[in-house]
Residue, then its C-alpha position, 0 to 999 in steps of 0.5 A: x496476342x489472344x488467339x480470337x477476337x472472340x470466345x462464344x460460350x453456347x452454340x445456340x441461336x444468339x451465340x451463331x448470330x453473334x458469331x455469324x456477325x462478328x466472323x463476317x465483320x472480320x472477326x477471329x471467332x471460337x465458339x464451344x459448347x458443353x453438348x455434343x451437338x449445336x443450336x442449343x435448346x432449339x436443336x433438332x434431330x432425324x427420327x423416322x425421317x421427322x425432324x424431332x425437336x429434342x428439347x421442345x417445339x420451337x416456331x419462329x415469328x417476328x414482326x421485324x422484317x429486318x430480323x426475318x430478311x436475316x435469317x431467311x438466308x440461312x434457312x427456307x421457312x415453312x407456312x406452318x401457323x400455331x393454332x393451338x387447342x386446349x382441351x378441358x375435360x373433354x371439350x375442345x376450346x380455341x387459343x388464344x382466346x378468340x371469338x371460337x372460345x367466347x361462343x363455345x363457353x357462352x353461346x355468344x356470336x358477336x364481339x360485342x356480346x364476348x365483351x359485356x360477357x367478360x366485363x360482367x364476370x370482371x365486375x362480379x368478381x369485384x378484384x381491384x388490387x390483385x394479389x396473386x396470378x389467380x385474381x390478376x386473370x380473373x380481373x382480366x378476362x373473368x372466372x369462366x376463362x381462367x377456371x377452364x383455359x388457364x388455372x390448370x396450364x398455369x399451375x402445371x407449368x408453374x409447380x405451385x397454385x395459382x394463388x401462391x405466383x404473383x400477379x405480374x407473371x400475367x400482365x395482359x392476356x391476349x383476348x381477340x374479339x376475332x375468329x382468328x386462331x393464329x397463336x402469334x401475332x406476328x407477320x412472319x412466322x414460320x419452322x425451318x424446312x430443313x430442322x433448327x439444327x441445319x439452320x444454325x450449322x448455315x450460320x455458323x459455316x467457316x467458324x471453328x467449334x468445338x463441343x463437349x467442351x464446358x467453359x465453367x469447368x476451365x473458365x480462366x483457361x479458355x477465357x484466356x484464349x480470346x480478347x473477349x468471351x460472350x457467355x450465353x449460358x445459365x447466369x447463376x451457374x456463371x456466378x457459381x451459385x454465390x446467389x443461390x439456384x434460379x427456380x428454373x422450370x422445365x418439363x421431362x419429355x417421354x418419347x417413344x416411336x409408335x408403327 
């Protein structure tokens, strides 16, 4: 007989939940992770009495009431709303784009006036089949917002122009004919009070883990421990690269702590 129903591979926010869930069903759980510390990517650390998000911001949003009425259990949410700024040689413009950044680039005041301005650059530019990232928002939102708001982002996010991504990495962009700086959508939304970290550690309460513990390196050994093992690590890693290496993009952080 297996030692665990289940082995989780990864501490992060799907591998707690999965295991919150199945350990609560009743369920014989062991959850381990490579890093010496748990939540995964959205883990968060003391620093000078600041809860810093050591891999990237995070904010949590949802319009799933049943998925916020679940996680609120394990944490207390603030009201933080994302209202981002995008700053282009100097001039500060409103994300996403809103009625603030249609009056800043044109002068326009209305809803009205923002659309006929963003139809005519779409007319102008006369795209109908595009090619790649750049003519996709161009037909989108118009030459004026895609030269200031999204080449430059888009191509230091990417590593590569604009006009060598392909068109469907941009489907739709988010234009509100709105003063409404809110980045989300969404209903709920909020950071935990308390850090990402204590959140997952509240999912995760009467669950045994144990990290620095790397499931590819012993994988037939620690598999061999559980009926059944949810992998939530790297794909191509799993598959030991047989495919070749995902094109992952990510960003180098430089942190210092400033009197």
């Amino acid at each position: 007989m297996k030692q665990y129903d289940y082995l989780v591979v990864g501490a992060g926010l799907f591998g707690a939940v999965f295991a919150r869930q199945a350990a609560d069903a009743g369920k014989k759980v062991l959850v381990i992770d490579k890093r010496d510390h748990i939540a995964g990517n959205v883990y968060t650390e003391q620093v000078e009495g600041i809860h810093v998000h050591r891999y990237g911001a995070h904010i949590f949003h949802t319009n799933n009431k049943t998925v916020w009425d679940y996680i609120t259990r394990f944490a207390e949410f603030n009201r933080f709303t994302n209202s981002p700024v995008a700053n282009y040689k100097g001039e500060l413009y409103s994300l996403p784009f809103n009625m603030y950044t249609f009056n800043k680039i044109w002068g326009v005041v209305t809803p009205e006036e923002a659309a006929a301005k963003i139809e005519e650059q779409r007319q102008e530019a006369g795209i109908t089949e595009p090619h790649n990232l750049e003519e996709q928002a161009i037909s989108l939102v118009g030459k004026d917002i895609y030269e200031k708001l999204i080449k430059g982002y888009t191509q230091k996010q990417w590593g590569r122009p604009c006009t060598e991504l392909p068109a469907f990495i941009i489907k739709r962009l988010p234009v509100r004919l709105t003063f409404d700086n809110n980045y989300f959508n969404a209903l709920y939304q909020g950071i935990p009070v308390g850090g990402y970290t204590q959140m997952v550690a509240n999912l995760l309460d009467g669950i045994e883990v144990q990290l620095g513990v790397d499931y590819l390196a012993d994988k037939e050994k620690l598999a061999a421990t559980a009926e059944r093992v949810v992998y939530t690590g790297a794909i191509d890693a799993y598959f030991n690269y047989t495919l070749g290496t995902l094109q992952y993009r990510s960003v180098r952080f430089e942190t210092e702590t400033l009197d």
